[in-house]
Backbone bond lengths (Angstrom), bond angles and torsions (degrees), N, CA, C in turn:
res aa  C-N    CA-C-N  psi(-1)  N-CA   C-N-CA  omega(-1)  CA-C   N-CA-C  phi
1 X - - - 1.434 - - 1.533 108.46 -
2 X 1.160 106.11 133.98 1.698 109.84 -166.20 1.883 105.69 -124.72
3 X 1.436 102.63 108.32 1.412 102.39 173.21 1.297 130.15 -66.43
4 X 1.418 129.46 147.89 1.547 128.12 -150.66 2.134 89.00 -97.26
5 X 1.121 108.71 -17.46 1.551 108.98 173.17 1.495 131.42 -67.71
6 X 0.963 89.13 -26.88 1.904 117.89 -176.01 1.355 101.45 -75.93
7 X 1.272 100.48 132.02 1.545 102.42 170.82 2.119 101.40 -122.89
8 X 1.746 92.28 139.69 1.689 67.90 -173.08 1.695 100.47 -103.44
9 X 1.222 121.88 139.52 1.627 113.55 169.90 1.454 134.88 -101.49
10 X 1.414 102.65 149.41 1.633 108.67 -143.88 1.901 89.69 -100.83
11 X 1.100 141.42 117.43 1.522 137.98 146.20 1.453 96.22 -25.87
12 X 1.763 96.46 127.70 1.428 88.41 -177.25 2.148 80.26 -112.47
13 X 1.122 82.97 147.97 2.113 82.48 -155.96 1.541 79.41 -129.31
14 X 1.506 147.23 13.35 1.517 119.08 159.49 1.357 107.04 -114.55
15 X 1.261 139.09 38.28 1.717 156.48 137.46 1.179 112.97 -64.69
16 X 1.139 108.74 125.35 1.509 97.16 -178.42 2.040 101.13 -84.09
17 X 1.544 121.42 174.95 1.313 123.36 161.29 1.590 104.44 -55.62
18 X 0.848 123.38 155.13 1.466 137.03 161.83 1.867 117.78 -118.85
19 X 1.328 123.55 100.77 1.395 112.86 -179.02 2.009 97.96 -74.28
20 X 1.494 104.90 157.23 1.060 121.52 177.81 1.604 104.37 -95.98
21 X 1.582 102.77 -37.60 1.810 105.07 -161.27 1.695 102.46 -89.75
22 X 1.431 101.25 147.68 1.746 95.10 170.53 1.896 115.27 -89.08
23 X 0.568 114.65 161.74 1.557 108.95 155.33 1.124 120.36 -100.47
24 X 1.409 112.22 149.95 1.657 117.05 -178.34 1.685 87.46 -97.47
25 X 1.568 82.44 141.83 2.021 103.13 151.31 1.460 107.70 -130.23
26 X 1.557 104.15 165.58 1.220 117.60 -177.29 1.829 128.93 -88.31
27 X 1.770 91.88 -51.25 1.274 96.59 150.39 1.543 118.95 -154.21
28 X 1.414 125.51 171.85 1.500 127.59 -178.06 1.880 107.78 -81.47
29 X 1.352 112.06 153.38 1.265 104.37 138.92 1.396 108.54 -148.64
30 X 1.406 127.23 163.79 1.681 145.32 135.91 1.085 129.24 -48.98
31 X 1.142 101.80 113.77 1.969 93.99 165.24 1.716 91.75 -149.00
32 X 1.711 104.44 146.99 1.117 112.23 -179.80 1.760 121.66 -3.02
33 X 1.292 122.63 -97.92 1.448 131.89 -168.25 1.967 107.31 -85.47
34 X 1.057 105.90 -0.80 1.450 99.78 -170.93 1.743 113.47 -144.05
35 X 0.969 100.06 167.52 1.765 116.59 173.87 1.319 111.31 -110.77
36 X 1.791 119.40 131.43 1.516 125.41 -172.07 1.398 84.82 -100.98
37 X 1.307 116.78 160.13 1.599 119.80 151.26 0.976 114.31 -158.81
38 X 1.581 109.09 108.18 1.592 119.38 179.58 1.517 111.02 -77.99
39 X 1.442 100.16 147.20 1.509 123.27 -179.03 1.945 93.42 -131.96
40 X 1.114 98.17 -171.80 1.975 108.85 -154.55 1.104 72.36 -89.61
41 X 1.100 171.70 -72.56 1.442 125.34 -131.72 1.899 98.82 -130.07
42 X 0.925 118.00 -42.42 1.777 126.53 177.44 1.920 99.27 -96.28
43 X 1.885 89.78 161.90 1.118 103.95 159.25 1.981 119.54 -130.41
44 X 1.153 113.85 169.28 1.308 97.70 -162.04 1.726 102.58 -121.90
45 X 0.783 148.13 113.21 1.893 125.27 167.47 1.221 113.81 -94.96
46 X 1.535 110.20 168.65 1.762 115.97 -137.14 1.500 85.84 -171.07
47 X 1.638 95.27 103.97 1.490 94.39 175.28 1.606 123.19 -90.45
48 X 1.409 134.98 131.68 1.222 127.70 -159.11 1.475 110.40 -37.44
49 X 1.398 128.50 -52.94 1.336 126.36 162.53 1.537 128.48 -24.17
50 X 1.328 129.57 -16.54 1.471 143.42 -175.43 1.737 103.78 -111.19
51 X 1.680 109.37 -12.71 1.505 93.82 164.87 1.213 124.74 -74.66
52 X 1.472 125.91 168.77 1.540 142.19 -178.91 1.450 99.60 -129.97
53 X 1.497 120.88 -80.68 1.241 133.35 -170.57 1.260 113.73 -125.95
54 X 1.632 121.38 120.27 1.599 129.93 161.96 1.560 111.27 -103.65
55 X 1.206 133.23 100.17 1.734 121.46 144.00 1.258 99.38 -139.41
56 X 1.528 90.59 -169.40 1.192 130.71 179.13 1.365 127.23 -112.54
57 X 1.579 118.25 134.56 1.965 121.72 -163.51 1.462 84.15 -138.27
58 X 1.550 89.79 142.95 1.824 118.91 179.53 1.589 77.20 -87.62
59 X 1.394 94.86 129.33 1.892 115.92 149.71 1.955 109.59 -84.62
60 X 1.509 96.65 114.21 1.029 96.58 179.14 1.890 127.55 -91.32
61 X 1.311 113.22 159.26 1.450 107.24 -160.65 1.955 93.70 -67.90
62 X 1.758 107.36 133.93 1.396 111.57 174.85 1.613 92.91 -71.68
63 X 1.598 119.41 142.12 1.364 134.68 152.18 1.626 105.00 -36.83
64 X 1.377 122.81 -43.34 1.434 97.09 -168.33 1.551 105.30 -76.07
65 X 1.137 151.53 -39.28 1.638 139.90 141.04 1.684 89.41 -4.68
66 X 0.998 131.99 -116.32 1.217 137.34 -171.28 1.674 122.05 22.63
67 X 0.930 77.55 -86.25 1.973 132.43 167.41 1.484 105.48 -29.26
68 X 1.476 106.72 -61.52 1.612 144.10 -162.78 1.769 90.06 -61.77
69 X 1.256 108.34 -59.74 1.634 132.33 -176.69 1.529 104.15 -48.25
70 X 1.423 95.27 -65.14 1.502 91.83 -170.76 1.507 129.15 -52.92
71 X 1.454 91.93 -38.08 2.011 109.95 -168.94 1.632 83.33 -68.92
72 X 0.939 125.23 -63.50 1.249 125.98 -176.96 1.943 123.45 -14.88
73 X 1.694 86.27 -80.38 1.182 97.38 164.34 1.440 138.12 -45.26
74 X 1.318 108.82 -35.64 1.612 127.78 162.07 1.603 107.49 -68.38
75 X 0.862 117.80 -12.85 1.740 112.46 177.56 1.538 94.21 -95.34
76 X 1.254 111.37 -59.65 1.415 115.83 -179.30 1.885 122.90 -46.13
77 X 0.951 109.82 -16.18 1.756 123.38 -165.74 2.084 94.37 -112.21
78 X 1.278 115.98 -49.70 1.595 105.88 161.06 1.523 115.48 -54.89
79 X 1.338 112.46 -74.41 1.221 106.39 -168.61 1.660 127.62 -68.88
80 X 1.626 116.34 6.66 1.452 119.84 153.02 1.671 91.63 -78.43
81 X 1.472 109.38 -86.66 1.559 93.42 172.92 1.657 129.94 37.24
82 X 1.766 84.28 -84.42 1.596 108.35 -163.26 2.038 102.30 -84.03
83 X 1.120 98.40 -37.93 1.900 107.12 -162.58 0.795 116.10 -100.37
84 X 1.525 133.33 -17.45 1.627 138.92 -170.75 1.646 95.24 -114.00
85 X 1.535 93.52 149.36 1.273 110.47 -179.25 1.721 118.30 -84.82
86 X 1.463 120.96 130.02 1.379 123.74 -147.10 1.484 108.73 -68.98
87 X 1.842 131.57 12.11 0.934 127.13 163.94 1.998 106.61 -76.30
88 X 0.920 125.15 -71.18 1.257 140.24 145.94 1.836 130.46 -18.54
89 X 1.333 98.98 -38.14 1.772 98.69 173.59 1.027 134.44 -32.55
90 X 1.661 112.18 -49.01 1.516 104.82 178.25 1.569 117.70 -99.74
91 X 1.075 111.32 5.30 1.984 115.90 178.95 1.586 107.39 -77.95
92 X 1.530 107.96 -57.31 1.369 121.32 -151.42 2.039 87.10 -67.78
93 X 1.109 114.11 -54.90 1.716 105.98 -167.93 2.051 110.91 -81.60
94 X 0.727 107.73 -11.17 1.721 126.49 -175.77 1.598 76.16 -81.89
95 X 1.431 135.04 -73.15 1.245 122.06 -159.79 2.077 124.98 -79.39
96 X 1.221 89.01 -0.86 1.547 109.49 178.10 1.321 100.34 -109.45
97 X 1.408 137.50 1.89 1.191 124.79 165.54 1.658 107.23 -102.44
98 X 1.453 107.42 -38.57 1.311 91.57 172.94 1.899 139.74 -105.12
99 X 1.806 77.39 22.75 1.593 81.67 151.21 1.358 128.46 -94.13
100 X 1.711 102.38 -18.94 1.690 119.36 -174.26 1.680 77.16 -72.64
101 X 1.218 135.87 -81.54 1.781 132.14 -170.33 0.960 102.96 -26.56
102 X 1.700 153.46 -64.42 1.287 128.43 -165.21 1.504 131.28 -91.93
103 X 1.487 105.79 12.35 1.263 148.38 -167.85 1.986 76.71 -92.66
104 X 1.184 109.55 -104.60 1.523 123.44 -178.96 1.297 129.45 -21.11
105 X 1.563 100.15 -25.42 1.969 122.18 177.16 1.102 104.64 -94.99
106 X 1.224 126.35 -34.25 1.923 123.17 -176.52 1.576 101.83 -87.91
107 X 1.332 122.51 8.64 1.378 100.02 -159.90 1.550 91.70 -101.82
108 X 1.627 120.45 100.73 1.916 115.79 -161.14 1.715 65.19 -133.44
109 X 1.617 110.31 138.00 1.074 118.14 136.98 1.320 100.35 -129.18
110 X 2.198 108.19 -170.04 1.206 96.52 -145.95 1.741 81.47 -139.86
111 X 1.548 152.30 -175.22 1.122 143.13 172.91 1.290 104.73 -137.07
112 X 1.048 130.70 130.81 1.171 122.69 -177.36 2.116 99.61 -101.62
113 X 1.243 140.81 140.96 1.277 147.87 166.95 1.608 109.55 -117.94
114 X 1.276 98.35 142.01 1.425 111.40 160.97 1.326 112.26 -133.70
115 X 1.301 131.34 154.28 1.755 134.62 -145.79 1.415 79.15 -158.00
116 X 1.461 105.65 128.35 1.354 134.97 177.65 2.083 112.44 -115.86
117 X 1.147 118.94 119.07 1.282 135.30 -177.65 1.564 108.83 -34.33
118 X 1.611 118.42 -28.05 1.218 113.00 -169.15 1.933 95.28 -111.45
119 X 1.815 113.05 35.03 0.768 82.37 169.12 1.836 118.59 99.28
120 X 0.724 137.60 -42.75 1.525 142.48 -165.65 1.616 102.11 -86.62
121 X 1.174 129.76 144.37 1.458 109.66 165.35 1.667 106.50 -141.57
122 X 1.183 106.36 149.15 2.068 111.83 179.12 1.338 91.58 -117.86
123 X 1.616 106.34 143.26 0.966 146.89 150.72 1.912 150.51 -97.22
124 X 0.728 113.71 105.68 1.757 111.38 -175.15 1.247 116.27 -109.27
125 X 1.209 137.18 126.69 1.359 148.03 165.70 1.612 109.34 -60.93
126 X 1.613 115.08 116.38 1.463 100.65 179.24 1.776 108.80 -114.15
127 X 1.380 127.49 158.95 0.984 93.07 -140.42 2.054 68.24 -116.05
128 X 1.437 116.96 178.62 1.497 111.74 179.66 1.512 138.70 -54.83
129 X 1.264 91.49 -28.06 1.861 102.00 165.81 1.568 136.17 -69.83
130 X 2.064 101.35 -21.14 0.987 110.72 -145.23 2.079 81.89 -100.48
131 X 1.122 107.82 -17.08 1.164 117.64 -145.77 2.011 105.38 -52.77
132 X 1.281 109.06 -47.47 1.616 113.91 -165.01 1.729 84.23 -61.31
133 X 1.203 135.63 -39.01 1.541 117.94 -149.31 2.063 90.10 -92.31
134 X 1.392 112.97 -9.57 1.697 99.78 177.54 1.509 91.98 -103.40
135 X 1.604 143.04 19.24 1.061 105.48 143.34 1.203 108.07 -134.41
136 X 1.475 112.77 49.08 1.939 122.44 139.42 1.288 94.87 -87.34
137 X 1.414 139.91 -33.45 1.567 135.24 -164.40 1.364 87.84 -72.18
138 X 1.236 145.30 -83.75 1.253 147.62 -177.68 1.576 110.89 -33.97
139 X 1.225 106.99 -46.34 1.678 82.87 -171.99 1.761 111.99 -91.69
140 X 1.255 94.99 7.81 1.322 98.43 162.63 1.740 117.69 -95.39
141 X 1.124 121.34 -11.03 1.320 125.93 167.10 1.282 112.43 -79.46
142 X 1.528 100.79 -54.15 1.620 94.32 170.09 1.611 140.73 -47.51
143 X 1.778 100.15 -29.10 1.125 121.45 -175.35 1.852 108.14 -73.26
144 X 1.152 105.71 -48.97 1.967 123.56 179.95 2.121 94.58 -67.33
145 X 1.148 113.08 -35.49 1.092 105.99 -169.99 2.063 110.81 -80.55
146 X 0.872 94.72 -41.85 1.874 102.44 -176.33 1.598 102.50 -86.70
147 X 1.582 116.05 -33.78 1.796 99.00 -168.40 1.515 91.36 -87.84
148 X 1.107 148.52 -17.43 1.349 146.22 155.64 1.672 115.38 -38.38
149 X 1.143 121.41 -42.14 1.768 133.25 -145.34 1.088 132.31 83.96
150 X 1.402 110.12 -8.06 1.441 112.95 -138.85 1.778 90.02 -73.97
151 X 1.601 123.89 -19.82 1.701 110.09 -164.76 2.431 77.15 -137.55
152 X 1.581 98.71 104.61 1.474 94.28 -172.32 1.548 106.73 -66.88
């Protein structure tokens, strides 16, 4: 006798796993057919055939940075105010606010991801200088990876 409430469930087994967490690496390298990627104590290789996805994502500034700046500055503009002598008041915090401002505007880094077919993915923090030479690395992966076949 089979109840109409019951639901029965099937393993659905052609999904692949999906990891949620990235891994950090330290740095990339090239070599002919594969990708090295050192981490602090091991390294791993990764043959283009096991890629899925290579780019690169701008990390954007969190609002609380923002936020952080502002309260800041408002502490900074009272307590000259109150402690600094009124020849000086408005130089010393006018110029500590807008070095913290261009401090807060330059601060662009960049992430580099790699996405592996079974699922796994590494991650590197790139920082703004480094950026034009990690995406010749990338578009050189991309390039060994698609004129190959290996990802149609």
């Amino acid at each position: 006798m089979t109840y109409p409430f019951i639901i029965r469930l099937k393993p659905n087994t052609n999904k692949k796993s999906v990891m949620t967490s990235k891994i950090k690496f330290e740095n990339i390298s090239l070599i002919e057919s594969r990708i090295v990627l050192s981490f602090k104590s091991k390294e791993e290789v990764i043959h283009f055939g096991e890629i899925e996805k290579v780019y690169i994502k701008k990390n954007k500034t969190h609002s609380n940075y923002y936020f952080l700046f502002l309260l800041s500055s408002i502490v900074i503009v009272i307590a000259s105010l109150k402690y600094l002598p009124l020849d000086i008041i408005l130089l010393v915090p006018i110029l500590i606010i807008i070095t913290g401002g261009v401090k807060l505007y330059n601060r662009e880094n960049y992430e580099l991801n790699i996405c592996l077919k079974d699922g796994r993915s590494f991650k590197q923090e790139v920082p703004l200088k480094l950026k034009d030479k990690i995406i010749e690395t990338v578009n050189i992966i991309r390039q060994k990876v698609y004129s190959n076949g290996i990802n149609p």
